[in-house]
mmCIF file of the N, C-alpha and C atoms, coordinates in Angstrom:
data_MODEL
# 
_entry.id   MODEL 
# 
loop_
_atom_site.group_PDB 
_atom_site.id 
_atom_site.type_symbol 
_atom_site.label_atom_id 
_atom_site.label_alt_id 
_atom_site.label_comp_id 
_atom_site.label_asym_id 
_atom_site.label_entity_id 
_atom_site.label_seq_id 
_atom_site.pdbx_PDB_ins_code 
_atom_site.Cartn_x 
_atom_site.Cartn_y 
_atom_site.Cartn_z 
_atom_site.occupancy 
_atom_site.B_iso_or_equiv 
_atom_site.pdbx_formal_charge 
_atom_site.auth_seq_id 
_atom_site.auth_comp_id 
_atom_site.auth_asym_id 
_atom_site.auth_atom_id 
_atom_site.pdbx_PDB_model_num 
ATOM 1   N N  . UNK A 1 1  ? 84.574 -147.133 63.307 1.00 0.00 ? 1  UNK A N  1 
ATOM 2   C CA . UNK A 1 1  ? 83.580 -147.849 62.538 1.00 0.00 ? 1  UNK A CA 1 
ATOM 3   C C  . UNK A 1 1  ? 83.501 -149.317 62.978 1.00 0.00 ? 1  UNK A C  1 
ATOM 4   N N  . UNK A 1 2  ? 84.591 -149.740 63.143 1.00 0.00 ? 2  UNK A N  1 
ATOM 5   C CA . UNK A 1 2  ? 84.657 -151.274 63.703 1.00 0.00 ? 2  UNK A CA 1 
ATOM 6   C C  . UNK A 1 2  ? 84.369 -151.815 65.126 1.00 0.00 ? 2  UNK A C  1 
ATOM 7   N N  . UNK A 1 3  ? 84.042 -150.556 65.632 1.00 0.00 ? 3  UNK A N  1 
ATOM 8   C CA . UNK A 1 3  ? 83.840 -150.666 66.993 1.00 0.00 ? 3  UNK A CA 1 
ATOM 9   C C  . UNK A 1 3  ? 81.933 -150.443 67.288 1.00 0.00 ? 3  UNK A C  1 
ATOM 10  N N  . UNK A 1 4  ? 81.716 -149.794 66.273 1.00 0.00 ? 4  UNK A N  1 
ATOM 11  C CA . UNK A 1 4  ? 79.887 -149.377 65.917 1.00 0.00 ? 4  UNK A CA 1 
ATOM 12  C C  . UNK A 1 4  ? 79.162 -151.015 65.649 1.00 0.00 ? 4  UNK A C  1 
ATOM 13  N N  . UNK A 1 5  ? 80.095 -151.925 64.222 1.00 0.00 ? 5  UNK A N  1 
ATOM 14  C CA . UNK A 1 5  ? 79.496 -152.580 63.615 1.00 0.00 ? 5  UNK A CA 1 
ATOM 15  C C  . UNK A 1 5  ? 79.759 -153.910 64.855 1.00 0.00 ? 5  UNK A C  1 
ATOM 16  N N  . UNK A 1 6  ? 80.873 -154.090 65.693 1.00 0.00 ? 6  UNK A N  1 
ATOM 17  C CA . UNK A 1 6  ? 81.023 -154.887 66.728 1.00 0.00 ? 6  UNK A CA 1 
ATOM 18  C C  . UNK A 1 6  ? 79.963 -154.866 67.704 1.00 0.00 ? 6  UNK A C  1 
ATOM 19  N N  . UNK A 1 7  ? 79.659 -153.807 68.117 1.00 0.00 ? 7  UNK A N  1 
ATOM 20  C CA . UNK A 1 7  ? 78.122 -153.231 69.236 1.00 0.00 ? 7  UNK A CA 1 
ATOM 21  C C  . UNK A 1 7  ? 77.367 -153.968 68.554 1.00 0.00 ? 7  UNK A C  1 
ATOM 22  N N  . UNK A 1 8  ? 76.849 -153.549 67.800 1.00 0.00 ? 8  UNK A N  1 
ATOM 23  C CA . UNK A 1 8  ? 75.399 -153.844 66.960 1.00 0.00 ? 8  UNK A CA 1 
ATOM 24  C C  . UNK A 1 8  ? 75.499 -154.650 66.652 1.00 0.00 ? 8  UNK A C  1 
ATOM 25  N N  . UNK A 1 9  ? 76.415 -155.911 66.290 1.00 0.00 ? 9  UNK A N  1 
ATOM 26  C CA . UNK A 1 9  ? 76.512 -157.452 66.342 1.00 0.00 ? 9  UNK A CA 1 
ATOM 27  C C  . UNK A 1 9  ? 76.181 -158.120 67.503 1.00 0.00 ? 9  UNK A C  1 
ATOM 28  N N  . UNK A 1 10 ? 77.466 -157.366 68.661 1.00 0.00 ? 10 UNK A N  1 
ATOM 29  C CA . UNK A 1 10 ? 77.382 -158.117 70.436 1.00 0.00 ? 10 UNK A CA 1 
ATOM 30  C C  . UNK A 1 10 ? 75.673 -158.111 71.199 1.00 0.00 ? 10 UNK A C  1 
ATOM 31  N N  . UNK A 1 11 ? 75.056 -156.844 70.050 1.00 0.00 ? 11 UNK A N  1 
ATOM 32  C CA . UNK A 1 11 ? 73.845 -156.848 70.561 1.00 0.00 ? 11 UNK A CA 1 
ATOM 33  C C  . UNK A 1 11 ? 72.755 -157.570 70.460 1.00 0.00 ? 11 UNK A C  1 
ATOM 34  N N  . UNK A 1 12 ? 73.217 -157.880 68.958 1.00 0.00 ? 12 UNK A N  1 
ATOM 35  C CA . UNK A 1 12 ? 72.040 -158.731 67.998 1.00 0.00 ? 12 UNK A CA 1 
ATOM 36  C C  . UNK A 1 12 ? 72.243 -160.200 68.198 1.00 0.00 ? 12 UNK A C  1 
ATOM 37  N N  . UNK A 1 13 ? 73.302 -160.587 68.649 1.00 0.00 ? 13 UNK A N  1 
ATOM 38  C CA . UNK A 1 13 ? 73.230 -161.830 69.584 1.00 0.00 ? 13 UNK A CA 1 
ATOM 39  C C  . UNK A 1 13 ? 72.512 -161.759 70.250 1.00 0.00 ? 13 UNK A C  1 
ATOM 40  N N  . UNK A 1 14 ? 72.982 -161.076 71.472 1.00 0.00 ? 14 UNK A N  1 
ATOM 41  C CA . UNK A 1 14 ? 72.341 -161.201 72.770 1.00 0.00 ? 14 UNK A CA 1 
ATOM 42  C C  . UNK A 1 14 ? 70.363 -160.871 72.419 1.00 0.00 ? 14 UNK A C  1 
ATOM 43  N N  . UNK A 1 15 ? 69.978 -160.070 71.005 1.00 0.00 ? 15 UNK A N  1 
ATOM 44  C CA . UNK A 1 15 ? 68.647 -160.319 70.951 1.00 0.00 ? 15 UNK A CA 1 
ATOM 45  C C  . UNK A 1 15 ? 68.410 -162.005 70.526 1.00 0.00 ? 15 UNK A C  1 
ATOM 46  N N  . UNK A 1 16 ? 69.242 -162.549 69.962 1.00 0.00 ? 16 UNK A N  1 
ATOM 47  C CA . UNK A 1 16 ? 69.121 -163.545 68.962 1.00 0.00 ? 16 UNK A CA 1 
ATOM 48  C C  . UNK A 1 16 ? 68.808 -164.815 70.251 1.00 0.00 ? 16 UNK A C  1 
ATOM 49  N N  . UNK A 1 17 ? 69.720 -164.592 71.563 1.00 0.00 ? 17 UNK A N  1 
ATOM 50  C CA . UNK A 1 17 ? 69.600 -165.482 72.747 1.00 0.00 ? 17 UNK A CA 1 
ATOM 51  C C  . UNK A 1 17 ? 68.366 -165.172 72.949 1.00 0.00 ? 17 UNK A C  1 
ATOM 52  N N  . UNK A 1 18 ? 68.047 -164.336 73.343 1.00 0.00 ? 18 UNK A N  1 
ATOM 53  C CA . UNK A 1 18 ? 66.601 -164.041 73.873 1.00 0.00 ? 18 UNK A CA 1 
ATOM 54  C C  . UNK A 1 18 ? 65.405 -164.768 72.904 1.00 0.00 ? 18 UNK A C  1 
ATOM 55  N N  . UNK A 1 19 ? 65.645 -164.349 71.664 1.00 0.00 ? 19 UNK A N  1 
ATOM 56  C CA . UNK A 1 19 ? 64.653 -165.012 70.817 1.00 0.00 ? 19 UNK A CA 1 
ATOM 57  C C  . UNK A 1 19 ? 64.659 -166.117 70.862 1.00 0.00 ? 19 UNK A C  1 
ATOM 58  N N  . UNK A 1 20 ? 65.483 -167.453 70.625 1.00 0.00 ? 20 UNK A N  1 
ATOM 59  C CA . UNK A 1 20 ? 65.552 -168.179 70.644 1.00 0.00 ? 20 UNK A CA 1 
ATOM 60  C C  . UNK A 1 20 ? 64.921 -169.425 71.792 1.00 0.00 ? 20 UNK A C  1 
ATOM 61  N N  . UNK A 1 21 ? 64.589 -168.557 72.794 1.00 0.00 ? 21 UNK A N  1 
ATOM 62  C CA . UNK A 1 21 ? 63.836 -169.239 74.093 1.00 0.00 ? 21 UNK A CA 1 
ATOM 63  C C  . UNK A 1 21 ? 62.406 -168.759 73.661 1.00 0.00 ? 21 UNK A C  1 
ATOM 64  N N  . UNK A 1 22 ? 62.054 -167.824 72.680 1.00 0.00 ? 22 UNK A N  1 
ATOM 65  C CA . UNK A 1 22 ? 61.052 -167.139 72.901 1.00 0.00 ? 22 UNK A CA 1 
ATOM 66  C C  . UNK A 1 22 ? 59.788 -167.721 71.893 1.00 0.00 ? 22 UNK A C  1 
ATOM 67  N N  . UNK A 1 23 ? 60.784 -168.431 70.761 1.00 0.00 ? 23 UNK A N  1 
ATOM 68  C CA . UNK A 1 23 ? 59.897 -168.642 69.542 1.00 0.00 ? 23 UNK A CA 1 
ATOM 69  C C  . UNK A 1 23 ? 59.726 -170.256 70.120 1.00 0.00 ? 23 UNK A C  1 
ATOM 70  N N  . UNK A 1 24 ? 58.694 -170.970 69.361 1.00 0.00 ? 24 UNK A N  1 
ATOM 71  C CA . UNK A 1 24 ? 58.375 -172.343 69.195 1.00 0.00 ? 24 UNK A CA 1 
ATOM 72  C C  . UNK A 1 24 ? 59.119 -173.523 68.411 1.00 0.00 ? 24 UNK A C  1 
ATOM 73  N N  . UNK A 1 25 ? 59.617 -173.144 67.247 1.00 0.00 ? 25 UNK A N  1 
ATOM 74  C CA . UNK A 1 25 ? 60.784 -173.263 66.534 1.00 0.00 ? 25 UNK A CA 1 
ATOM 75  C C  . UNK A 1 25 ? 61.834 -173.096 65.837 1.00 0.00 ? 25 UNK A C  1 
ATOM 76  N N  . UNK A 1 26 ? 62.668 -174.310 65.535 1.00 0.00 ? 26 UNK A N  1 
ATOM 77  C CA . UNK A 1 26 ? 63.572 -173.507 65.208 1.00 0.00 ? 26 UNK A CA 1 
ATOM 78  C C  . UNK A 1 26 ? 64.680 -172.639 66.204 1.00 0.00 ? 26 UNK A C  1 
ATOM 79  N N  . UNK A 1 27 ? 65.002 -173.008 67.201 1.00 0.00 ? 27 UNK A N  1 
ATOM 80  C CA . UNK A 1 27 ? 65.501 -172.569 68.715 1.00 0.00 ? 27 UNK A CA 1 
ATOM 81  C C  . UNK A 1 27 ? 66.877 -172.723 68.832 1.00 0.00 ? 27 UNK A C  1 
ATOM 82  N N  . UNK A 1 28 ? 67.456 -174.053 67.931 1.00 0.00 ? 28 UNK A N  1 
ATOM 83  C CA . UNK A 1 28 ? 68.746 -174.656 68.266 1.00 0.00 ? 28 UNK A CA 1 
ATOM 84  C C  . UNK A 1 28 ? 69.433 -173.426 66.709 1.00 0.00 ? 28 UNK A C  1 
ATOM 85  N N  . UNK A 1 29 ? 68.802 -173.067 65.540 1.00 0.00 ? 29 UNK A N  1 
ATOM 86  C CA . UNK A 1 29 ? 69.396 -172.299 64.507 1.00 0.00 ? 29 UNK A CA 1 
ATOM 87  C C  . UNK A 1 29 ? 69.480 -171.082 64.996 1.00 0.00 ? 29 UNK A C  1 
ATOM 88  N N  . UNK A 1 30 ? 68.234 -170.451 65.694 1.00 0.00 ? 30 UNK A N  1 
ATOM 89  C CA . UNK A 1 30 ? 68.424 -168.916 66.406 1.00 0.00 ? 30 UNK A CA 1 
ATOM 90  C C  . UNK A 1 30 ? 69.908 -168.792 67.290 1.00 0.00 ? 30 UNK A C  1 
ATOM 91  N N  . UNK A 1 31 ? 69.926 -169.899 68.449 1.00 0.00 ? 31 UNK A N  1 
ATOM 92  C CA . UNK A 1 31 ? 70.562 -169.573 68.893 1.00 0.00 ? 31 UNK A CA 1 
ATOM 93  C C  . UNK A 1 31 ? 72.336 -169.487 68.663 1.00 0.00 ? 31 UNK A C  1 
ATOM 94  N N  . UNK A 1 32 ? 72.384 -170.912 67.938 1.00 0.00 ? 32 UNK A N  1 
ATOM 95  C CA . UNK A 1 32 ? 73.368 -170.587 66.416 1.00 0.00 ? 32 UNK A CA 1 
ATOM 96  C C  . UNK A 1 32 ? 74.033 -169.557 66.175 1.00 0.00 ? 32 UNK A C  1 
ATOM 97  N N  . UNK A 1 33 ? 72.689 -169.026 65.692 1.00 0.00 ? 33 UNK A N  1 
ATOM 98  C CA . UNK A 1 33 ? 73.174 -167.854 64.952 1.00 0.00 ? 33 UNK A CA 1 
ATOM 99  C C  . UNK A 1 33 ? 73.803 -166.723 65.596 1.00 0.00 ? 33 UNK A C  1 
ATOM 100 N N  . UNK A 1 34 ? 72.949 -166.416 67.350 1.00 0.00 ? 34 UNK A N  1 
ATOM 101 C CA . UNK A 1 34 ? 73.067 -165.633 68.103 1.00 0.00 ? 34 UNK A CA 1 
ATOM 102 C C  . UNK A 1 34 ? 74.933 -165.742 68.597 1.00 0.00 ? 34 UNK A C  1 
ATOM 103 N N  . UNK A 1 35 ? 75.439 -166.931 68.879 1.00 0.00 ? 35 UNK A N  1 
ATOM 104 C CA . UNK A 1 35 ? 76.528 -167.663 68.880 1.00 0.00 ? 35 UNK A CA 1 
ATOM 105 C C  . UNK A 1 35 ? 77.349 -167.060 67.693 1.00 0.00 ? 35 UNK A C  1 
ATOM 106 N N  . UNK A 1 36 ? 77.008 -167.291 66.476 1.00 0.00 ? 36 UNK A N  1 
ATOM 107 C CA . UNK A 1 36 ? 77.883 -166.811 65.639 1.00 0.00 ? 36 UNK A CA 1 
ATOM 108 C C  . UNK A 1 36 ? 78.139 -165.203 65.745 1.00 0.00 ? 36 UNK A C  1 
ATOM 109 N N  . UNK A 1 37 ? 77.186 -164.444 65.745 1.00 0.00 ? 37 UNK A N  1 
ATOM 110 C CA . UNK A 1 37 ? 76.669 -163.189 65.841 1.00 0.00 ? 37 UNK A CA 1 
ATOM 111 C C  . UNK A 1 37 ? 77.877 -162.602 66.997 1.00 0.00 ? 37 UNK A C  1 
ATOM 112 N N  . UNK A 1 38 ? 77.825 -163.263 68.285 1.00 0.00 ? 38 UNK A N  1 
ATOM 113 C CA . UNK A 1 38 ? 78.503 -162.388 69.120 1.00 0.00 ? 38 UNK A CA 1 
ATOM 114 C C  . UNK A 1 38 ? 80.260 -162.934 68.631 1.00 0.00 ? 38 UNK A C  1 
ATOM 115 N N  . UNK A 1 39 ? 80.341 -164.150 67.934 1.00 0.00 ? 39 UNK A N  1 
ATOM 116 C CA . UNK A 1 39 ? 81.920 -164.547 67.915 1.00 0.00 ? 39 UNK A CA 1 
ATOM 117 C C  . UNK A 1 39 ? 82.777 -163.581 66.737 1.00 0.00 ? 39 UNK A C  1 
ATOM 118 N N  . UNK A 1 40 ? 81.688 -163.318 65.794 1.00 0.00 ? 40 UNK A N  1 
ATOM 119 C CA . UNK A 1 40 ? 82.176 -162.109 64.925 1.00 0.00 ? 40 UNK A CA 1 
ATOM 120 C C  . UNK A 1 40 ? 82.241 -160.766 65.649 1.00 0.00 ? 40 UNK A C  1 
ATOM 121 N N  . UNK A 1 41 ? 81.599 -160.785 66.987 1.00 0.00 ? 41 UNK A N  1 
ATOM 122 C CA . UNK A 1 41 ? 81.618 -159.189 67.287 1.00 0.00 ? 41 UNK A CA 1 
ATOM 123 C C  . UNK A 1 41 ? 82.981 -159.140 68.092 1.00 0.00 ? 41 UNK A C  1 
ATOM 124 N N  . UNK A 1 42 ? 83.587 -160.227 68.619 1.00 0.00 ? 42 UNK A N  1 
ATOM 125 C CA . UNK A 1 42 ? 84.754 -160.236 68.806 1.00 0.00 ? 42 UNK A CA 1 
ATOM 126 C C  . UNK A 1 42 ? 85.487 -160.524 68.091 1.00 0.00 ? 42 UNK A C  1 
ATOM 127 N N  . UNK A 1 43 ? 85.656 -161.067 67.075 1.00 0.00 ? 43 UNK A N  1 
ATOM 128 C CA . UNK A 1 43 ? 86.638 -161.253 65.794 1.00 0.00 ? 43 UNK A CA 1 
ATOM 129 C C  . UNK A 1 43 ? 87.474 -159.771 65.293 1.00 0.00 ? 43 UNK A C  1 
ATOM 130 N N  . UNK A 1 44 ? 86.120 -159.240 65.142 1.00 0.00 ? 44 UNK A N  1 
ATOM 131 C CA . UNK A 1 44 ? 86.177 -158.369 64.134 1.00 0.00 ? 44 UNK A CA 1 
ATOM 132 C C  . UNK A 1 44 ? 87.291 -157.204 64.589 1.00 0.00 ? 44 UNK A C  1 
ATOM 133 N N  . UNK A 1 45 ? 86.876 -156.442 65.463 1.00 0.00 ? 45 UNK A N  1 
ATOM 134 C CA . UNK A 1 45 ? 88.149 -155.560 66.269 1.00 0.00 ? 45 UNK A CA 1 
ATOM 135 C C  . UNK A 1 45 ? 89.486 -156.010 66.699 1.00 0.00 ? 45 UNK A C  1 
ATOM 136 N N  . UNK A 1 46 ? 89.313 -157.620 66.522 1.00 0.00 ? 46 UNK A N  1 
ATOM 137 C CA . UNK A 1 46 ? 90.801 -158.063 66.845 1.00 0.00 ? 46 UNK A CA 1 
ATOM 138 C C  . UNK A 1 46 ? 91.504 -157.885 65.624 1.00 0.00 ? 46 UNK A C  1 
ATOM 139 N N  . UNK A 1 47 ? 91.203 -158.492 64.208 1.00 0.00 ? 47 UNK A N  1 
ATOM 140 C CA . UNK A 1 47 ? 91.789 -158.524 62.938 1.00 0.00 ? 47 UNK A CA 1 
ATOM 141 C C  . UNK A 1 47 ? 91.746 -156.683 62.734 1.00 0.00 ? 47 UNK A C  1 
ATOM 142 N N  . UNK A 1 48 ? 91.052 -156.016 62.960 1.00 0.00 ? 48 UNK A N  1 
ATOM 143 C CA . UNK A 1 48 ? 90.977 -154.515 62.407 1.00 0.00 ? 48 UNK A CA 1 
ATOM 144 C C  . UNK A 1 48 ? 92.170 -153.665 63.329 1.00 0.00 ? 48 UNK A C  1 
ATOM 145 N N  . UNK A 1 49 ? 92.203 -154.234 64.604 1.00 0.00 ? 49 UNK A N  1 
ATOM 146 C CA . UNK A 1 49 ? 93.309 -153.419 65.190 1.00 0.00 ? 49 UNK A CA 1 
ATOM 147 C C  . UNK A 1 49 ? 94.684 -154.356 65.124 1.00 0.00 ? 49 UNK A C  1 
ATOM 148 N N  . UNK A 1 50 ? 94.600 -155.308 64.727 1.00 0.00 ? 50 UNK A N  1 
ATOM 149 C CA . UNK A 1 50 ? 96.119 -156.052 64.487 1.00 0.00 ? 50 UNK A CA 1 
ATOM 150 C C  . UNK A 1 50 ? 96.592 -155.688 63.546 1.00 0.00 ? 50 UNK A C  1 
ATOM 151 N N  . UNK A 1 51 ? 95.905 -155.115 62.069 1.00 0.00 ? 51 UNK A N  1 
ATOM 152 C CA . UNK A 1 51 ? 96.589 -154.368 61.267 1.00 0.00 ? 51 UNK A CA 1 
ATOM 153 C C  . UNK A 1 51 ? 96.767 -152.823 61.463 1.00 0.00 ? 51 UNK A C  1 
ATOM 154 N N  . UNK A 1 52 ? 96.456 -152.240 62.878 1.00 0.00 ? 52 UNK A N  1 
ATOM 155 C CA . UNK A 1 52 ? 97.096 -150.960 62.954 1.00 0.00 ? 52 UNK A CA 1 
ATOM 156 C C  . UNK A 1 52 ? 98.492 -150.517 63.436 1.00 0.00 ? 52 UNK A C  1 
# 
């Protein structure tokens, strides 16, 4: 499961980069976000498999 919701984060960054060149404003929060987006998709499997 933690490995599904990690994908679909690492991904939604990498849409979030893309958008962020794509829209008119608002560019420096997209990409932000896209930034945050992929740092949780690595977070997340580290804390979930350190407690196995």
């Amino acid at each position: 499961m933690a490995f599904v919701l990690s994908f679909a984060l690492f991904l939604a960054g990498i849409f979030l980069f893309y958008f962020a060149f794509t829209v008119e404003s608002f560019q420096a929060i997209i990409f932000f976000a896209g930034i945050l987006s992929i740092s949780l998709s690595f977070g997340i499997p580290a804390h979930v498999l350190a407690r196995r």
